[in-house]
C-alpha positions in Angstrom: 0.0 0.0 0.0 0.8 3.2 -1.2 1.4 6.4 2.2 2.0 9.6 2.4 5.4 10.0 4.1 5.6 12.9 6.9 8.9 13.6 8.2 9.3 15.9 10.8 12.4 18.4 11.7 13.8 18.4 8.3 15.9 20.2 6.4 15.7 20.2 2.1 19.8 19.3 2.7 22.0 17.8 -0.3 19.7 15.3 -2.6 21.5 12.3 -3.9 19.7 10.1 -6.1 20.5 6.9 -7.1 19.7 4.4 -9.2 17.8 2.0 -6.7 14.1 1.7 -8.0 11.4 2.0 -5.6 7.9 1.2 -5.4 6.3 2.8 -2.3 6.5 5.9 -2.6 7.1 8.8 -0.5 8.2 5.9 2.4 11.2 6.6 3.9 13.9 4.7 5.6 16.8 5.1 8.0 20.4 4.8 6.7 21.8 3.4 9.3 20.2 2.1 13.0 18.3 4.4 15.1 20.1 7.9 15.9 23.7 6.8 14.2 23.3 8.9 11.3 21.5 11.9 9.7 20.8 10.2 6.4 17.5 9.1 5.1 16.0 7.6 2.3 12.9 8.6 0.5 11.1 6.6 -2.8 10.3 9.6 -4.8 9.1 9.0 -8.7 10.3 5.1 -8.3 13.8 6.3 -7.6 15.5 6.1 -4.0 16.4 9.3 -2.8 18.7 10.1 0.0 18.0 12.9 2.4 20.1 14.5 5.2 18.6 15.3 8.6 19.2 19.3 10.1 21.4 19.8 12.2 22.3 17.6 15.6 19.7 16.1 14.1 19.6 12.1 13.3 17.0 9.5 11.9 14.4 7.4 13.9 11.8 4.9 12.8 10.3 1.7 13.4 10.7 0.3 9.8 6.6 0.4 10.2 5.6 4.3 10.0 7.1 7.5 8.5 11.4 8.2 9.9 11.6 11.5 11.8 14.8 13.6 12.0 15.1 14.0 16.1 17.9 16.0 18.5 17.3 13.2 20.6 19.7 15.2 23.1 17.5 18.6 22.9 14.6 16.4 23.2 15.7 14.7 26.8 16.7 18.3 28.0 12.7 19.4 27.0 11.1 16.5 29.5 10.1 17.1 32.9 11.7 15.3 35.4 8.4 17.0 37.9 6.6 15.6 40.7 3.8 16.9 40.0 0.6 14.4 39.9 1.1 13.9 36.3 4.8 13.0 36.4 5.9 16.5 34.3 3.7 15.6 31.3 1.4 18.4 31.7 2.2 20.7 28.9 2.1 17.0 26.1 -1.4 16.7 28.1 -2.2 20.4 27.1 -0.8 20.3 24.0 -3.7 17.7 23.7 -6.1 19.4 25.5 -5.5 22.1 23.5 -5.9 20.3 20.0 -9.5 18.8 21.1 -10.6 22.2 21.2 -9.4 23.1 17.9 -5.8 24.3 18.2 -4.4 22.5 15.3 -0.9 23.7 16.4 -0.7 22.3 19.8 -2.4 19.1 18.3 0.7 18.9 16.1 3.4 19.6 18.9 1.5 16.8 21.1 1.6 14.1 18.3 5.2 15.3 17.1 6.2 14.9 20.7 4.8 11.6 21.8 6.5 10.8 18.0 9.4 11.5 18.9 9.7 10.1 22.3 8.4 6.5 21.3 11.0 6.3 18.9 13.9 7.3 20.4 12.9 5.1 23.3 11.0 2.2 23.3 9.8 2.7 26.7 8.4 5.8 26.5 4.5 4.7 25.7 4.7 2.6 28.9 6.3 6.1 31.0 4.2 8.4 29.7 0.9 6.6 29.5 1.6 5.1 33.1 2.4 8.7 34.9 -0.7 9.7 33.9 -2.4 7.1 34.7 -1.6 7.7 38.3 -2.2 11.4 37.5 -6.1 10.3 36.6 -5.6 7.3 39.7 -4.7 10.4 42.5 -7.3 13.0 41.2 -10.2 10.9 40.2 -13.1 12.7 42.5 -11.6 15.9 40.7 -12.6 14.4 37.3 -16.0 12.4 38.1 -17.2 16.1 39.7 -17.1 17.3 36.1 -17.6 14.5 34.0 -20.1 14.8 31.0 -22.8 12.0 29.7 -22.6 11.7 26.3 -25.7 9.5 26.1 -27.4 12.1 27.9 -26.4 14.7 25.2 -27.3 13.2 22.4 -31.4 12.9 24.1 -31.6 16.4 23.2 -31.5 18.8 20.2 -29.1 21.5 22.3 -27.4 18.3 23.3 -26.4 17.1 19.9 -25.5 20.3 18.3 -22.9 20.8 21.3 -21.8 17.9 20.8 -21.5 18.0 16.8 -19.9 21.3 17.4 -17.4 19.8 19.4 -16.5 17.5 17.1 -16.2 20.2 14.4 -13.0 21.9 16.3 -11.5 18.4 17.0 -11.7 17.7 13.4 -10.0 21.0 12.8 -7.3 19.9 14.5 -7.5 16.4 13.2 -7.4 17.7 9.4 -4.2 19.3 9.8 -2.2 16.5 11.1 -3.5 13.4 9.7 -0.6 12.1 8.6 1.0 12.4 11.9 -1.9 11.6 13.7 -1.8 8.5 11.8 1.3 7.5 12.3 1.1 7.9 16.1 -1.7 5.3 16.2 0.2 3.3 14.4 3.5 3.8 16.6 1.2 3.1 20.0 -0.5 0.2 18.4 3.1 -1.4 17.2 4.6 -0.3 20.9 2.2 -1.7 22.4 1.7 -5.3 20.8 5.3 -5.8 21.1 6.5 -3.9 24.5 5.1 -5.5 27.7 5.4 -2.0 29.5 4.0 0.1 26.7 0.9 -2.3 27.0 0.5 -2.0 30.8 1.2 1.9 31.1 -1.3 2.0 28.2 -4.3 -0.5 29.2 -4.1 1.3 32.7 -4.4 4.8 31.5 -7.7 3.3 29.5 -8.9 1.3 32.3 -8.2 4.5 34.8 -9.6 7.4 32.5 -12.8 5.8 31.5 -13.7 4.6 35.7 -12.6 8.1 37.0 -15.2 9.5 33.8 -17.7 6.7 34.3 -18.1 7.2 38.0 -19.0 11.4 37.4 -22.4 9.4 36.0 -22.6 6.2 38.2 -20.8 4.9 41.3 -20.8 1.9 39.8 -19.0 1.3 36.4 -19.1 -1.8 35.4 -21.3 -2.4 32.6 -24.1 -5.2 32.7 -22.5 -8.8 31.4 -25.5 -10.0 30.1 -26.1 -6.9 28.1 -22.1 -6.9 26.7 -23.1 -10.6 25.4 -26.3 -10.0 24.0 -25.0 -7.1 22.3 -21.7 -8.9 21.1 -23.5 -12.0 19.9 -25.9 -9.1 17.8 -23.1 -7.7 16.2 -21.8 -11.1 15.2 -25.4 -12.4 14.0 -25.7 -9.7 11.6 -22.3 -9.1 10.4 -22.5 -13.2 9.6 -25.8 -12.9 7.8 -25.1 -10.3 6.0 -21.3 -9.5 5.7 -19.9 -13.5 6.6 -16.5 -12.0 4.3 -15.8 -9.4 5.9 -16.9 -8.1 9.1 -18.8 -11.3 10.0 -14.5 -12.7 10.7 -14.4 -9.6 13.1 -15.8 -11.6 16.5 -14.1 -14.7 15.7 -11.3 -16.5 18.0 -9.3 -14.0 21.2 -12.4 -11.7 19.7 -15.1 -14.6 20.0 -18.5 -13.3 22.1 -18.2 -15.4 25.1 -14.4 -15.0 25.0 -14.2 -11.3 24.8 -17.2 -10.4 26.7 -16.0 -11.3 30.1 -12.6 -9.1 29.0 -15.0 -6.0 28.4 -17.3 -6.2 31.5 -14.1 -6.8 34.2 -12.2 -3.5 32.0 -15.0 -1.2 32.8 -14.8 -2.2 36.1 -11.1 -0.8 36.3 -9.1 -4.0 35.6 -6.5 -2.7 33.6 -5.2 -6.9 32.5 -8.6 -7.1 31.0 -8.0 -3.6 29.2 -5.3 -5.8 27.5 -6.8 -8.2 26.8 -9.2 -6.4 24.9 -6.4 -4.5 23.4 -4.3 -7.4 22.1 -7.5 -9.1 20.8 -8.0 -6.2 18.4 -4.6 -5.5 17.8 -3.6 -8.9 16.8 -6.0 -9.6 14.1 -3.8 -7.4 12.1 -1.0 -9.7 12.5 2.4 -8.2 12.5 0.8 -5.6 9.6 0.6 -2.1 12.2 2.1 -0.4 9.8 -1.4 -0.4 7.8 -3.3 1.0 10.6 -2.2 4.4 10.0 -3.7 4.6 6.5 -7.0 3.1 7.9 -6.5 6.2 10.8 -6.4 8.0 8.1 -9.3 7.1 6.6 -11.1 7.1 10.0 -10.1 11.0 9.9 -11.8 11.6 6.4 -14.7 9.7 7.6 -15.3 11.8 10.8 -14.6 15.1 8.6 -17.8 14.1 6.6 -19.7 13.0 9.5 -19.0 16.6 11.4 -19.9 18.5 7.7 -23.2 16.7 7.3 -24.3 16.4 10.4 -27.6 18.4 12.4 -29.3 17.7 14.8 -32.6 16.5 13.1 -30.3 14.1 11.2 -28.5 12.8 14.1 -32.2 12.4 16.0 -33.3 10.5 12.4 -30.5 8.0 13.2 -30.7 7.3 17.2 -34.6 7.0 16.3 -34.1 4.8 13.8 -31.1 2.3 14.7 -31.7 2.7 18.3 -32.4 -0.8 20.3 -35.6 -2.1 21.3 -34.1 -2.7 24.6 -31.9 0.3 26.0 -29.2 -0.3 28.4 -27.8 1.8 30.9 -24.3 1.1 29.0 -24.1 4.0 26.1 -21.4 1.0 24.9 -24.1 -1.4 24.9 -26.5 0.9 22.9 -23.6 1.8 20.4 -23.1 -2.1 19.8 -26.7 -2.8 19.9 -27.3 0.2 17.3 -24.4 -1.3 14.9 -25.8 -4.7 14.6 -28.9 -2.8 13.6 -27.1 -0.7 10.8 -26.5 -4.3 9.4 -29.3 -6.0 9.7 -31.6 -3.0 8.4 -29.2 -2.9 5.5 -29.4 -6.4 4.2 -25.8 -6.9 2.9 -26.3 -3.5 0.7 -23.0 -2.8 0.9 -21.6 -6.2 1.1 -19.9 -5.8 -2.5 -18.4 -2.2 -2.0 -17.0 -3.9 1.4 -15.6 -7.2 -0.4 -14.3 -5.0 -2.8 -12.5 -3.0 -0.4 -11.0 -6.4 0.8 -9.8 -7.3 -2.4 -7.7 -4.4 -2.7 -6.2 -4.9 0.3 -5.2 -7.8 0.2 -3.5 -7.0 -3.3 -1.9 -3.8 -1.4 -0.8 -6.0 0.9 0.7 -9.2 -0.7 4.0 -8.4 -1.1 4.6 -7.4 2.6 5.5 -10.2 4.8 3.2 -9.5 7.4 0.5 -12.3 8.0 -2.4 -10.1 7.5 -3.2 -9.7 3.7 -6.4 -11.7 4.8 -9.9 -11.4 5.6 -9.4 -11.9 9.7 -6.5 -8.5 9.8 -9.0 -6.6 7.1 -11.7 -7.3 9.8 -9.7 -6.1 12.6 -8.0 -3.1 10.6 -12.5 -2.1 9.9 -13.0 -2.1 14.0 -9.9 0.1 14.4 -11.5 2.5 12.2 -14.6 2.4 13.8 -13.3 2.5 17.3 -11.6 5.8 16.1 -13.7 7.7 14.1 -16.6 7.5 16.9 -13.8 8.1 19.5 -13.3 11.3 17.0 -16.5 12.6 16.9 -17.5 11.9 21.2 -13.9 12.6 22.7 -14.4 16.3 22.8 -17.4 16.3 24.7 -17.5 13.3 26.6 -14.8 14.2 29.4 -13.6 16.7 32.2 -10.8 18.6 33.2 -8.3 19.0 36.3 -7.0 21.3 37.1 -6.7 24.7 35.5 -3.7 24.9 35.0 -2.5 21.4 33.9 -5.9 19.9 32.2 -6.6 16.4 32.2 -9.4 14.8 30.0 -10.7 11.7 31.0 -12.6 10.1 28.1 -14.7 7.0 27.5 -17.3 5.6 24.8 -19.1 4.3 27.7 -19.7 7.7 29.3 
């Protein structure tokens, strides 16, 4: 598959070309190992192009995403070594904050940062996302007090258009760094599938940040297990029935109802192992392919971009009315699976071409890449990433809280 290659901190330098062919272009490679040298390589037209990094600057990359030209030395000098509840993250967290409001510049600094930090140290996800996990852990009555149900939002017309409204400056942010945004899924997904730390700081900032949220709206978190099965084995009726190519190999295995389920119910409850599991279940279905969950990021970011520019609130009503379950829950995760397996079912495979079509081209993108997951199960999986992102997109910037003034902290959820 073809990307779009971002490379941060660069300079234009001294071009060499030579007469390597390529055909991926505008990826980019490393020279040499991590930080030894400033040269990099970019396909450009077919031909292999080699690049020099600004500088005391050197190349990074994983071999999976786009390089980055980093002052790994500057960058170590720029991180907190604080105290402070959050472990001397706070200006990354505002840098976020700031981006889910709209500030497409902060955005970028946040996801150029976190960039730059995975990849210069493969410990980094675990570090960061665990110090703030404790951050979230230590202030948690600070974040229920102003935590905001999303399910409760969308009841009302003043409701919904905050909310798509939200989601409008988020996607602002979004539109200007989807390439980097992408690759920093992409990054967290690889660091975490293969970097027992980066998976534990990561499942417990998940696990912490939706039950600190969560419990704003009820004490109690943990969301009904008869209603996570019933809604799981919906999804997987439907998607069978109607999409058995596709989608209907999404619940299937580590992903299987009954398997799965129990994973879901104990993670809302605040175990952060079963936050993993759920992770890992997800994550491996693409095989050792990350590197093609950025482009499907990306296409979660053009999806949300036309959700937030056609949506209203009579049109968003339309839908709730007419998707919505028989049989509500008091899990807005339950009524958002529930409403899914609905989507499919009142569709009747109408889309089961365009969708098998899709597949097909993926798996041609992907057959020379010695992955595991040109296949039907990692296309699947690669579809629920989407989906997990683009309505995390569209709900993050309303469904949350802040702490404190000065250093703000969103806690966000789906299930909220």
């Amino acid at each position: 598959m073809l990307y779009r290659d971002i490379i941060l901190f660069l300079a234009l330098g001294l071009q060499t070309v030579f007469a390597a062919r390529c055909e991926n272009e505008n990826s980019s490679r490393c020279v040499e190992p991590n930080g030894k040298s400033n040269k990099y390589i970019v396909c450009e037209n077919g031909n292999e192009v080699e690049k020099t990094c600004e500088g005391a600057e050197t190349c990074y990359g994983n071999g999976k995403t786009g390089t980055m030209c980093i002052d790994a030395v500057a960058l170590k000098k720029r991180q907190s070594n604080s105290n402070s509840a959050f472990g001397g993250y706070e200006p990354l967290l505002n840098s976020f904050n700031s981006g889910l409001y709209g500030d497409a510049n902060s955005f970028g600094k946040f996801v150029n940062n976190m960039r730059s930090m995975m990849l210069t140290d493969k410990n980094a996800l675990g570090d960061v996302t665990g110090s703030i996990s404790n951050g979230v852990q230590s202030t948690k009555s600070k974040i229920a007090s102003n935590t905001k149900n999303v399910g409760a939002m969308l009841g009302s017309n003043n409701g919904i258009q905050n909310v798509i409204s939200n989601a409008k400056n988020f996607q602002r942010s979004l539109n200007q760094n989807a390439a980097g945004y992408s690759y920093l899924v992409s990054d967290a997904a690889t660091g975490a599938k293969t970097n027992p730390n980066n998976l534990s700081g990561l499942s417990s900032l998940l696990s912490n940040s939706y039950t600190a949220a969560a419990s704003g709206v009820n004490p109690d978190t943990t969301i009904p297990s008869g209603d996570v099965n019933r809604a799981l084995n919906n999804m997987n009726l439907a998607f069978n029935l109607f999409y058995p190519n596709t989608l209907g190999r999404l619940l299937r295995g580590s992903a299987a109802p009954n398997t799965i389920a129990p994973s879901i119910v104990a993670s809302s409850g605040g175990d952060s192992n079963a936050t993993a599991n759920v992770f890992r279940s997800l994550v491996d279905k693409t095989a050792n392919g990350q590197q093609f969950i950025a482009p499907f990021t990306t296409a979660g970011v053009q999806l949300s971009n036309s959700v937030t520019g056609y949506a209203t609130p009579a049109r968003v009503s339309n839908v709730f009315r007419k998707y919505r379950s028989v049989s509500s829950s008091s899990s807005n995760t339950v009524n958002a699976l529930n409403g899914v397996a609905n989507v499919a079912i009142a569709s009747r495979g109408r889309y089961r071409a365009a969708i098998d079509n899709s597949n097909i081209a993926y798996s041609t993108d992907t057959s020379g890449v010695d992955c595991g997951c040109g296949n039907s199960d990692s296309f699947s999986g690669l579809l629920a990433i989407l989906a997990v992102l683009t309505t995390s997109q569209l709900v993050a910037p309303s469904g949350g809280c802040c702490y404190p003034s000065g250093a703000s902290v969103f806690a966000r959820s789906l299930i909220v």
